[in-house]
N, C-alpha and C positions, 0 to 999 in steps of 0.2 A: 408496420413491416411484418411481414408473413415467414413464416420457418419453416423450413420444411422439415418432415420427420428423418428423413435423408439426412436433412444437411443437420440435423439436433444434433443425431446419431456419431456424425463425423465428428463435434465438438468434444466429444463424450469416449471417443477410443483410447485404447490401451496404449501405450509404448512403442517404438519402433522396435520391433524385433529381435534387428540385425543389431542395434544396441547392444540390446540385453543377453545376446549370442554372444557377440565380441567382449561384454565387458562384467556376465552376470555368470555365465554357468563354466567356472573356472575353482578349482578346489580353493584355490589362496583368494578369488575375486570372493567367493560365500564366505570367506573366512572374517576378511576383512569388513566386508556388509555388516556381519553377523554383531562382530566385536564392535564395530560403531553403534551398531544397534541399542547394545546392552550399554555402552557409556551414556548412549540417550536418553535411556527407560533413567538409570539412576539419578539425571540426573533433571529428569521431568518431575519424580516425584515430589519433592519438597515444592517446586515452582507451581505444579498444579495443586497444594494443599494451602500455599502461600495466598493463591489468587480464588481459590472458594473464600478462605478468608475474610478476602479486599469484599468479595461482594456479599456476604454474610450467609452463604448455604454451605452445608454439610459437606467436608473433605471428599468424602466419595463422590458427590457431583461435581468435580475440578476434576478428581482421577477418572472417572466414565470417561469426559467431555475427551481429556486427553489421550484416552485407548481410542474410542470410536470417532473423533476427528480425524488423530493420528492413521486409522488404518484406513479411512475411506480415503481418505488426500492421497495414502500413500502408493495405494491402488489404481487411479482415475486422476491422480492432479497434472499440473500440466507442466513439472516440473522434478525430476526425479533429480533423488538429495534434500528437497527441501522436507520440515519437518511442524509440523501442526498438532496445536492443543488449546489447551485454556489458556488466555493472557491476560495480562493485567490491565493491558486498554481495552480490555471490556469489560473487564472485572468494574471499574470505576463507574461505569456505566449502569453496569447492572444491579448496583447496589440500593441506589434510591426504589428503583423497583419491586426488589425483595422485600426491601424494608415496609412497604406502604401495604402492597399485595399479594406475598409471601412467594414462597419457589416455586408454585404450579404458574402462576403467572410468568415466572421468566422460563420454564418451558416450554408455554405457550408460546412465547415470543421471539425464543432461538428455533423453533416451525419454523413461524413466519419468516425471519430471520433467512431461514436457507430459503424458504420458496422463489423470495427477493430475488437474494444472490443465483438462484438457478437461473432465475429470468432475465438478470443481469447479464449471464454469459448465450444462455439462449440468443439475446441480440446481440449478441457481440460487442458488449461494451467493455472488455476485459483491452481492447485495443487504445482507450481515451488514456492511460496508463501512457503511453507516448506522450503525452500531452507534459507531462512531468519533466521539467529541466534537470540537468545535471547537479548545478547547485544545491536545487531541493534536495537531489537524492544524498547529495552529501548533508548535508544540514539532518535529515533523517537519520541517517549512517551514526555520526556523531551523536544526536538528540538520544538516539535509542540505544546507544553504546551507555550515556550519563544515566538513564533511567534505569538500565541492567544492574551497574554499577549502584545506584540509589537504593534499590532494592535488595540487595544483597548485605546493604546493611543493616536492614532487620536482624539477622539472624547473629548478630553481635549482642540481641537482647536476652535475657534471660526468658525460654521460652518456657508456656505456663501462666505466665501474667497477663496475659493479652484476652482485652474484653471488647466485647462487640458491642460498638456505640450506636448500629444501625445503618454507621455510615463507615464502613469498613473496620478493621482490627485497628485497637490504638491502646495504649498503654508500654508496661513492658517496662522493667530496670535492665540499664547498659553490663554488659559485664566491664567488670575494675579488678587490679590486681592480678595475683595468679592466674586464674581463668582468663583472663582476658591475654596476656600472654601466651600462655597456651594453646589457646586458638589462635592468634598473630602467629605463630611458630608452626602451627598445623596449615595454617593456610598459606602460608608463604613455602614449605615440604612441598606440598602439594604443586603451588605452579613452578618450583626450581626443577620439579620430577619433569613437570609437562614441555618445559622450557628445554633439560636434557635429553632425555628419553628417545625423540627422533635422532637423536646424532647417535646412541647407542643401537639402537635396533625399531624395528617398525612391523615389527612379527604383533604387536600390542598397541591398541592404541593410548595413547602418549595421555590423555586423559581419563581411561582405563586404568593404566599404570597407576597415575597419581591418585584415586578413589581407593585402589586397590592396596596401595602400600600405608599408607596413611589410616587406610579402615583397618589394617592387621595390627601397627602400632598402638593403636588409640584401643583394641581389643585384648591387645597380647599384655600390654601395662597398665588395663583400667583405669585409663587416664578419664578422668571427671567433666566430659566436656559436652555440649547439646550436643545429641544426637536429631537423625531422621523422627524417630519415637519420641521424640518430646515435643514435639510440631503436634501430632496427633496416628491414632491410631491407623494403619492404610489398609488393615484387615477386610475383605468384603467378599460377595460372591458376585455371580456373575451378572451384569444390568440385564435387567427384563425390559420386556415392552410397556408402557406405557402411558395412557394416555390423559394429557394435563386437561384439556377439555370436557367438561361434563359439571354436577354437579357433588356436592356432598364433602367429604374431604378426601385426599389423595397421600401423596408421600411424607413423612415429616409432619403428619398431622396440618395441614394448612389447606384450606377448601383451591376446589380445582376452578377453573377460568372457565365459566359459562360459554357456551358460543354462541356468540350474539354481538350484535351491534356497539353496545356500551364494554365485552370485553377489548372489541377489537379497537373502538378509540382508544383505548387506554394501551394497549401494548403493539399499534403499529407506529408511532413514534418511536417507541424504543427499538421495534426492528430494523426502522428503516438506519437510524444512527449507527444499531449494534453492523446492521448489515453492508454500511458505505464505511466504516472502520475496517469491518474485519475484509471487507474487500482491496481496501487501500494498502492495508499491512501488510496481507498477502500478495498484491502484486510485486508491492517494492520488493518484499524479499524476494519473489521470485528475480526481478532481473539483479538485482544482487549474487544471488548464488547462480544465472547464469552466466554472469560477468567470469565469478572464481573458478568455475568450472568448465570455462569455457565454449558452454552450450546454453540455445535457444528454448523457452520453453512456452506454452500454448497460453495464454492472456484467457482466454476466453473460456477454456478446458479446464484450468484453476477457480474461474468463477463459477464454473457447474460444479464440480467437484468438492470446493468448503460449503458452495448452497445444499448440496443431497448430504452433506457429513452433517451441517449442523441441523437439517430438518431429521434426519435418524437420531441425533442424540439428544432434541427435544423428545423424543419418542419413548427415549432409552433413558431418561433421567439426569440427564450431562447439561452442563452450563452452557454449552457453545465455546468455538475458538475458531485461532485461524491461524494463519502460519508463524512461525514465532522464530524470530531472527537467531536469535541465543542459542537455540537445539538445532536450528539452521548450521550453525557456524561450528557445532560441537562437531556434528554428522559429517560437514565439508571436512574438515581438517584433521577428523579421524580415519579419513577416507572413502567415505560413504559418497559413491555415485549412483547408485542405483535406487530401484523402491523397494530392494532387498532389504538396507538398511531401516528403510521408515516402514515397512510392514514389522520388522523385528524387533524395534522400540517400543513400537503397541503391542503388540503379543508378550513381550519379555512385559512390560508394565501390567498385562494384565495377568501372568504368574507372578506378579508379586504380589496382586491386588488377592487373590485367588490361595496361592500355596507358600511364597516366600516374604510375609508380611514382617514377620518376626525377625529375621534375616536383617534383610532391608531397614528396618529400625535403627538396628545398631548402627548403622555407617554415621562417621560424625557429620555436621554440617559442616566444618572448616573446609573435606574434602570438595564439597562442591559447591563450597564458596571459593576457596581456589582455580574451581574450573571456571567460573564464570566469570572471577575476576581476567582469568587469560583471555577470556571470549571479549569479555571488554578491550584489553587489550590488543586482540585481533580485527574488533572490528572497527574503534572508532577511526576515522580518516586522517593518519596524524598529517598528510601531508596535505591537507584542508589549513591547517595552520602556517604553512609558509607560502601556499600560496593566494594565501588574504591580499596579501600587498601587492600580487602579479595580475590578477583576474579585475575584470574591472571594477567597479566599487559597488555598483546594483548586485552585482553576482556576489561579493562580497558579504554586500548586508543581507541576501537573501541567506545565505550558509547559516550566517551566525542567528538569522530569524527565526529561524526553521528550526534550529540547535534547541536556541531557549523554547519556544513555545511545544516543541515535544514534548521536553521536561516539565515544561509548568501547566499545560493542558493535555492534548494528548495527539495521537500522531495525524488523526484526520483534519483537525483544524490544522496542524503546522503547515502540512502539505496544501490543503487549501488556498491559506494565507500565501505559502512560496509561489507556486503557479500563478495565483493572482498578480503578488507583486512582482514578478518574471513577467508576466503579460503586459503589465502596466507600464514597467520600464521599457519592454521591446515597442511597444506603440510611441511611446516618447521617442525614443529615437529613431524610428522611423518618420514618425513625424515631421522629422528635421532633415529628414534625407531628401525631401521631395524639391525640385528645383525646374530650370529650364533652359535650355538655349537658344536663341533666335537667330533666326535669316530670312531674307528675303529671297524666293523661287522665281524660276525664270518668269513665271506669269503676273510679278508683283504681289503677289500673297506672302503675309511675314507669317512662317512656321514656326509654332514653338514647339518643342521635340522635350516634352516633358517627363524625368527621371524620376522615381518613384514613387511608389503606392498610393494612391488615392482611396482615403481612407476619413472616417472623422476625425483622425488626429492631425490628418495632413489638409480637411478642407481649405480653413482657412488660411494656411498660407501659399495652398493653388490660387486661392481669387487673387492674392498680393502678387503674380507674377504677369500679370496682365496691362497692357499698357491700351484700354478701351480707346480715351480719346486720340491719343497718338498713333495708332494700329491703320494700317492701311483698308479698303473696303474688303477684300476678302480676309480673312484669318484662318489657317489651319493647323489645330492641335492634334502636331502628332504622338497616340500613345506606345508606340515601337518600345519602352523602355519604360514604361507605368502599366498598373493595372488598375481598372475602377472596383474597389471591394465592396462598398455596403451601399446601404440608402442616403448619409450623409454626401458622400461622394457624386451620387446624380442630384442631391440638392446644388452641392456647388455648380455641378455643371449646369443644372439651369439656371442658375442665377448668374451665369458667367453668360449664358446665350441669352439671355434675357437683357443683359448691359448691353452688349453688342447690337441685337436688336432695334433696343431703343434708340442707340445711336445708328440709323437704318444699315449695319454692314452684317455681313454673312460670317457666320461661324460652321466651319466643317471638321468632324473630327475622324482620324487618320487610325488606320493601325489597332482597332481593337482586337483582343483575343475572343473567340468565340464566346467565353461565358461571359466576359464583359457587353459583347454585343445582349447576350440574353437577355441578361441582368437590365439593359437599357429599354430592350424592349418590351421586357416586363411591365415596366417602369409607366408603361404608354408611351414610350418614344418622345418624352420629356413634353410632350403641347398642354400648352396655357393657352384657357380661351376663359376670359374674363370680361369686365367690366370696365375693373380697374386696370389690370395688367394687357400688354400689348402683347399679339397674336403672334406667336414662333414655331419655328420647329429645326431641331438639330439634323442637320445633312449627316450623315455617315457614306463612308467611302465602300460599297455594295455592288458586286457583281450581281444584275437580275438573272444572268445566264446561268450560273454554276451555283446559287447561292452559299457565294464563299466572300467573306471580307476581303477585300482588296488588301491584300500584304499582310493580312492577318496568320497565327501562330499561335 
């Protein structure tokens, strides 16, 4: 399928206007932007130092990945509000990687990575994203609420301890005792602040507030508690260009990814994975925060958009990401509707990265484990939980599927696996839909006026409504209220003209929709000419004049 430059260009536009007229160039709208922005950037930091970590490269390539994903999405995505960076489902991913053929190799492969995903939205595959039931997205909602949740409690460990096994960070003693109280007390300040705070005033965002009250107390009484600084240092300057392809050695001291054949078998596996996750991720949040926001946003525009972010911050030194639900829901609910705020979380993060390193240290970690624990609480679907018992049982088992296998693997299988098992139920029951009614026409022909979908799931129990030897010499199946779908489906029907045949009466069938008739005719218009098998051909009901199906629709 061919694109035109035209129609690329149209995927690839800025914003409507009249939006950002109405709802951006307002003293209190920049205001509000502004301030969501900065509770984003604080509260990116530690989550983009957490998930260089998981995949065993240098803190600064988690903080790049999330300035220059963050600003390119924020700019070009196809969803204003939503908020992008380095995540932990790719982090997992990326770590076998590093570990075997060190970080220029997975910059080589978060390139590839975006070129995918640009070609992804180039064809417009950003729209199979429909394809996704409801259930799943809750099953997702939920799964990715428990993994926020999981992750957050790392930072109850004594940070400092944590050593790289090759296969993410693992070690680490629990805090016990006073400290460990002390942060229970910090962190529970913090979401009673977030929890209040909108009923007293909203001139601050309610998660701003809570960082900000909490980072003065824990400052003003040098209270002894992990800080942002004990994760690691986020001092740095500004990412250069870069390029991971060539040969010799590169950044970090680890040799750069030849271009060639044997780099590319090796790291277009991991593109294509890194690139059908970070695609998945990012649409769900997308119709997530269009749900909360009450607006539509471009399927297709999102997958051009994280493909040119993460092929730039291959470029620039950054791990790759993609939209991240959690900054997603901080920016929604601090008020961030525009790309005012996601351009301002990258910039503000990369003044931190740049001038305010020292600063930014000191904030405890309770404060924005606090925030995330509310983000959890904000997004998992509590009412997914009462209506287990209401929805029907597939829908059901599909919620809690999806639930657990986010958590226990990661989001592109769950959602895989839900759609799958969504698909597989709705054919079952379809399958069972399929029936008949009969009568006999003034002409002595018995119609059978067959009710739904003709399908391989429904083949065989179309042959079972057939009465061959008992049937009078004509038969007409009319399909006014069936469609013929695939290729199982003209098996049955000639093996249904084929019975009748042999028993020498005539089968005519009624009422196709045009692409049924295609699809027949495709087929060769169902003639067996054999040896073995006796010579037929299916009548369809055809005006030669107009060539239009008779009663056809």
């Amino acid at each position: 399928m061919r694109t035109s430059l035209a129609a690329f260009a149209k995927t690839i536009t800025m914003p409507d206007l009249s939006v950002m007229q109405d709802e951006t160039f307002s003293a209190s709208r920049i205001r509000i932007e502004l301030l969501s922005g900065l509770t984003v950037a604080l509260a990116l930091v530690p989550e983009a130092v957490a998930f260089a970590f998981v995949a065993g490269v240098h803190p600064l390539v988690g903080l790049y990945a999330a300035f220059l994903v963050g600003l390119v999405t924020a700019l070009i995505g196809g969803r204003p509000g939503m908020i992008s960076g380095a995540t932990g489902a790719l982090a997992v991913v990326m770590v076998a990687l590093v570990a075997q053929h060190g970080v220029e190799y997975l910059f080589a492969t978060v390139v590839l990575m975006g070129i995918l995903q640009v070609t992804a939205g180039a064809l417009r595959w950003g729209k199979f994203i429909r394809l996704v039931p409801h259930p799943v997205m809750l099953g997702f909602v939920n799964g990715l609420a428990i993994v926020i949740f999981l992750a957050q409690l790392g930072q109850f460990k004594v940070p400092g301890t944590m050593e790289n096994t090759g296969h993410g960070m693992s070690g680490g003693v629990w805090l016990s005792g006073q400290p460990l109280l002390i942060m229970l007390a910090l962190v529970a300040l913090t979401m009673g602040i977030i929890y209040i705070m909108p009923r007293i005033t909203k001139i601050i965002p309610a998660p701003l507030a809570g960082i900000g009250v909490v980072a003065g107390l824990v400052i003003a009484f040098g209270l002894d508690v992990p800080r942002v600084g004990d994760l690691s240092s986020i001092q740095g300057g500004l990412p250069s260009f870069h390029n991971p392809f060539g040969e010799g050695l590169g950044l970090y001291g680890t040799p750069l990814a030849p271009l060639n054949l044997n780099t590319l078998e090796i790291i277009l596996p991991y593109a294509i994975i890194l690139a059908a996750i970070g695609l998945i991720e990012s649409l769900l949040t997308l119709n997530l925060v269009g749900e909360m926001t009450g607006k539509r946003g471009g399927a297709s525009q999102e997958c051009i958009a994280q493909g040119m972010a993460n092929t730039l911050t291959g470029f620039f030194g950054g791990m790759g990401g993609c939209a991240m639900i959690g900054q997603s829901m901080i920016n929604v609910k601090s008020g961030g509707r525009t790309r005012i705020a996601g351009i301002a979380a990258a910039l503000f993060l990369l003044i931190f990265i740049l001038f305010a390193a020292p600063v930014i240290e000191l904030i405890p970690l309770a404060a924005l484990v606090g925030v995330m624990f509310m983000v959890v609480i904000g997004t998992f679907a509590w009412n997914s939980l009462t209506i287990l018992r209401k929805v029907p049982l597939t829908d059901a088992m599909v919620i809690v599927l999806v639930t657990a296998v986010t958590v226990k693997y990661d989001l592109a299988i769950a959602v895989v696996v839900g759609v799958i098992v969504s698909a597989l139920a709705y054919s079952w029951n379809n399958a069972k839909r399929i029936h008949a009614t009969t009568k006999i026409d003034e002409s002595g022909a018995r119609v059978y006026a067959i009710e739904g979908p003709l399908f391989f799931g429904s083949a065989e129990g179309f042959g079972e409504l057939f009465d061959v030897e008992g049937d009078p010499d004509m038969v007409i199946v009319d399909f006014d209220q069936s469609r013929v779908v695939d290729q199982s489906a003209l098996q049955a029907i000639e093996a249904l003209a084929g019975k009748y045949q042999a028993a020498g009466k005539t089968l005519q069938l009624r009422h196709l929709s045009r692409d049924c008739h295609r699809l027949l005719t495709k087929a060769g218009h169902l003639m067996i000419d054999s040896d073995d098998d006796p010579e037929y051909q299916i009548a369809v009901d055809y005006d030669v004049r107009t060539g239009v199906l008779g009663g056809g629709h």
